[in-house]
N, C-alpha and C positions, 0 to 999 in steps of 0.2 A: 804452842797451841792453846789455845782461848780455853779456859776452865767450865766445863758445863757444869751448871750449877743443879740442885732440884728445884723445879718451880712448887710456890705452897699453892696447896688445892684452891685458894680465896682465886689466886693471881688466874688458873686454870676455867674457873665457873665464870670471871669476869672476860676473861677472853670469847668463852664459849658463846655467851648471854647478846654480846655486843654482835659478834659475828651473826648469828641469829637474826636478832634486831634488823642489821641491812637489811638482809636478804627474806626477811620479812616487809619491809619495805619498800624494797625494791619488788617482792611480786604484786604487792598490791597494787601500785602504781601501772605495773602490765596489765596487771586486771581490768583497773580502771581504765586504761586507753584501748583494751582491746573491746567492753563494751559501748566506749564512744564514738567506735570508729564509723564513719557514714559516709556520706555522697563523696567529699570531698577523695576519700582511699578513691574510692570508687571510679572515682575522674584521673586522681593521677596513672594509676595503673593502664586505663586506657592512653594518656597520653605517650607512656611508656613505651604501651606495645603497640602504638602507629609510629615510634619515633624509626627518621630515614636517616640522622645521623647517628649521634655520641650522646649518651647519658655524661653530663661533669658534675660532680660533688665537688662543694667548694664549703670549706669550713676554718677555722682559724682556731689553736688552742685544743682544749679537750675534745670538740666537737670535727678538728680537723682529723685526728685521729680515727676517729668513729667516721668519718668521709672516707679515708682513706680503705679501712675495711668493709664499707658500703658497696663502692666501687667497685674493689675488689668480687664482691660475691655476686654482681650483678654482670660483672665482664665474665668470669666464670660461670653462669647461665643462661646465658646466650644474648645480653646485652652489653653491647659496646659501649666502655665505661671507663673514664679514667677520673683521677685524683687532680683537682686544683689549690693549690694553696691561697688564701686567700689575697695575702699578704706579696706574695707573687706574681699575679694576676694584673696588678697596679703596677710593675714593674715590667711588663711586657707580654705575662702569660695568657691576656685576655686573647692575643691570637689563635691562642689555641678554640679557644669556642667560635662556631661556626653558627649561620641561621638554622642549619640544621639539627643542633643540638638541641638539646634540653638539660635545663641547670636542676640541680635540687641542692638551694642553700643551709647550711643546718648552723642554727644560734639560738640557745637557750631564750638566752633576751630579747632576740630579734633587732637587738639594737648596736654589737658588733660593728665596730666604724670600720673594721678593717672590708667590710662585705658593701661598703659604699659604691666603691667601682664597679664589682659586680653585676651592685644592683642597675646600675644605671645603664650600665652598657647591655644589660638584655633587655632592659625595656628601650634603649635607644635605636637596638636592629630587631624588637619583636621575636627574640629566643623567650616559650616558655621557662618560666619559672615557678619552680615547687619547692617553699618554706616550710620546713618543720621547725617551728620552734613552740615556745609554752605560752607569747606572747600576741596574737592572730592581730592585734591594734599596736603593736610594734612599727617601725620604719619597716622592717624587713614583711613583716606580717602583709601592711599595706599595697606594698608594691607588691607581693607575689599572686603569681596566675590562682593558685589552687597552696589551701594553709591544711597542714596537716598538723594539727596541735597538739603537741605532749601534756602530760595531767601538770595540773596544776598542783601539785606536792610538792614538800620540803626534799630535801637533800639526805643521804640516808647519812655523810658524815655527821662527824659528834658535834660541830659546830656550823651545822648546815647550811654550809656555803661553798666545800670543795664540790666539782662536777662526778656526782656518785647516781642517784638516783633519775637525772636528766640524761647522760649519755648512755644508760644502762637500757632506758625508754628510747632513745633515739637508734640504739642500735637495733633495736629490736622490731622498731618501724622500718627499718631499712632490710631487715630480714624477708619481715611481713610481704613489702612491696614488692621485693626480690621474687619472692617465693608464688607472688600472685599474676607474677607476668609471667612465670617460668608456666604455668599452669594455663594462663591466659594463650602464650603462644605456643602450644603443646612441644613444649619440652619437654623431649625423653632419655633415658640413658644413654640409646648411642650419642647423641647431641654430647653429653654432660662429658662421656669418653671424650671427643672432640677437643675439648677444655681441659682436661685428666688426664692424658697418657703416661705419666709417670706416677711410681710410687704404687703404693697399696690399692689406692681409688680406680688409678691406670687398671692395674693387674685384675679387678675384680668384671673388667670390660675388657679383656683378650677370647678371642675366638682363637675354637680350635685349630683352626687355618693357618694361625697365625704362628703356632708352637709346633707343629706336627710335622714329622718327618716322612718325606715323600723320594719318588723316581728311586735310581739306584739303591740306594741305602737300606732299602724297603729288606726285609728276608721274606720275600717271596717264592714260594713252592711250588710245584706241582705236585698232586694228590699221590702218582706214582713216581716220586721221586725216592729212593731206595735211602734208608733212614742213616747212613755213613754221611750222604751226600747231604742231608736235613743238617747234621750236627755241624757241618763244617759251616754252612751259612750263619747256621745259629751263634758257631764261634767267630766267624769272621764280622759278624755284624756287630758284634758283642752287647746285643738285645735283651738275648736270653730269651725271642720267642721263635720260633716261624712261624709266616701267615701260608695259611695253604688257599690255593686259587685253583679255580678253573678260567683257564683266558684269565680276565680281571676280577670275576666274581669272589666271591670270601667266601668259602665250603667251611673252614676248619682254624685251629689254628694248633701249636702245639707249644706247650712252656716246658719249662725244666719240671715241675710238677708231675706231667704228663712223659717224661722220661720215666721218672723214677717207678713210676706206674707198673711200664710196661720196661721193665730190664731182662725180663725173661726172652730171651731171643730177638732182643730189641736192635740188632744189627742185620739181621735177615730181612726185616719188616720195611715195608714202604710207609712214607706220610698219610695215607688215609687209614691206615691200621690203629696210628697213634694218635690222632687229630682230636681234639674234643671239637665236637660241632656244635652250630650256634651259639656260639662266643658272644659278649656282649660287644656292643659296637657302641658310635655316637657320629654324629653327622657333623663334619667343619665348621656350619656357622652357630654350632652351640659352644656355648661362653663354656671357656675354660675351667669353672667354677663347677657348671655340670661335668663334667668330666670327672671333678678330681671326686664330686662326692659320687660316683657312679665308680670308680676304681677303690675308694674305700670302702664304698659298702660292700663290692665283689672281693674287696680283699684281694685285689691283682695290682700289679704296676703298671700294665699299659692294657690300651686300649687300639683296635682296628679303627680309623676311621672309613667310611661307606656311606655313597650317596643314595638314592632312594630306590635303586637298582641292585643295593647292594654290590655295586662296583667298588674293589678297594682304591681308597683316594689316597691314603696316609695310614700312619700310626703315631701315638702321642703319649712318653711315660710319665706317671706320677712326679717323677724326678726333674721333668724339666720343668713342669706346673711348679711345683714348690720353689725352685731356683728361679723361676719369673714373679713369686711372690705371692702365689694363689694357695690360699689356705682355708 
């Protein structure tokens, strides 16, 4: 195992100071493009959001990179979006773009020989193309539909020429765009679930519907059900509530809480003896999310679900919210 050594404070302030420095640089540079930005956004965005095919980002090197994560965020908000390599595209991938596309090239320089063929074949079938680069009088610049320009600044490396402050800009113009068509085409959270059904992002878009336990399983009572016959539902279901009903309606409900309450002659007694009434409830198509903070704040595990009839639909416990990842 590799000896850690102690770093001297000199080596620690020189880290700090440098770090800094970037990211001092790099927000300027945001700054700077985000008060230059004009007609030009403004036109792409719309081409965007009338596009009837595929957004392709096509980029080579650092910039290919930052295409690829472009794409990515734009197919994930509801535009159809994929990654072209630049370098690929000349070896057969141009089939992939259709007249219905729309390209957005990304090249610092604008001058990228690998984005040759690219360029030539969307102006040869008439596919919009939208160039960000830092160069608007570039090859690339030139031939493109609509230029969206990155600042004119240095590099925030120490011998400014690695791609540090250019892709940091380019990605963040690609955010920008992403995020003005999602708004443009009113994108909303169901939409974004759509694209999201896994993971945490998924999880915080489940409807109650979706978790909640229904038909048989249900421990459903009636009001004069004589409270021996209560417990055994309660045991066989292994809930740990009954729901009391009239017909379908939600009268009551009763938890082990509400046992302990009432032990004084608690075997004689019927379900509406020991019911706490008006329970809190929550309707199916509320997000999972209300639910779990509406079980926390009552300090209970589950919840009745009921439609606007208060007919009962379901029930749904704390426990399967959390094991679906809702927190």
């Amino acid at each position: 195992m590799q000896e850690v050594r102690p770093v001297p404070q000199k080596t620690i302030e020189d880290a700090i100071a440098a770090g800094r420095e970037v990211l001092r640089t790099e927000a300027q540079a945001l700054l700077q493009m985000g008060d230059a930005l004009g007609h030009e956004f403004a036109e792409a965005v719309e081409r965007l959001t009338g596009l009837s095919g595929r957004l392709i980002v096509v980029g080579i090197g650092k910039s290919g990179h930052v295409g690829r994560k472009m794409a990515a965020t734009f197919a994930s908000t509801g535009t159809p979006a994929h990654f072209v390599h630049a370098s690929e595209a000349s070896h057969g991938d141009l089939g992939m773009i259709t007249q219905e596309d729309c390209c957005i090239l990304l090249s610092n320089s604008g001058e990228s020989r690998e984005l040759s063929d690219v360029i030539s074949y969307t102006r040869r079938f008439g596919i919009p193309l939208i160039a960000i680069t830092r160069a608007p009088d570039s090859t690339l610049g030139r031939a493109a539909d609509t230029v969206l320009r990155l600042p004119d600044v240095p590099e925030a490396c120490a011998i400014g020429m690695a791609p540090t402050t250019s892709t940091t800009a380019s990605m963040a113009l690609g955010d920008a765009l992403a995020v003005a068509v999602m708004k443009r085409r009113g994108f909303d959270p169901e939409s974004f679930h759509v694209f999201h059904p896994g993971g945490k992002l998924g999880a915080q878009f489940l409807r109650v519907a979706d978790l909640m336990y229904t038909g048989d399983v249900l421990p459903l009572v009636a009001e004069d059900t004589p409270m021996p016959d209560v417990l055994m539902r309660m045991t066989g279901t292994g809930y740990g509530v009954a729901i009391i009903v009239e017909g379908q309606r939600l009268t009551g409900i009763i938890t082990d809480g509400d046992l302990r309450r009432n032990m004084d002659g608690l075997m004689t007694r019927r379900a509406r003896d020991v019911a706490t009434r008006n329970p809190k409830t929550i309707g199916p198509d509320a997000l999972v999310s209300e639910a779990v903070a509406v079980m926390n704040g009552k300090k209970v595990n589950a919840l009745c679900v009921v439609d606007d009839a208060q007919q009962v639909q379901g029930m749904i416990r704390l426990h399967d919210c959390l094991r679906a990842g809702v927190v």
